[in-house]
C-alpha positions, 0 to 999 in steps of 0.5 A, a space after each residue: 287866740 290865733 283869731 285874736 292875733 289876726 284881728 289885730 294884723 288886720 285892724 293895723 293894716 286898715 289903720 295904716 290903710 286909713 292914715 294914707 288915704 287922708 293924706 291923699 285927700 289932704 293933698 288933693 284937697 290943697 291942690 284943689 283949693 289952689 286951683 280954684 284960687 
């Protein structure tokens, strides 16, 4: 049950982990296409 729990934890961190990294990339992305223009 305590494993279970953990699991979880983890699999929220990795999601909000996840959700800043491709908001990074987007910026970086738009920046980038800018530039190029």
């Amino acid at each position: 049950m305590q494993n279970r729990m953990t699991e979880d934890g983890k699999f929220t961190k990795d999601l909000t982990f996840q959700s800043k990294t491709i908001m990074i990339i987007v910026v970086v992305y738009k920046n980038y296409i800018t530039f190029i223009m």
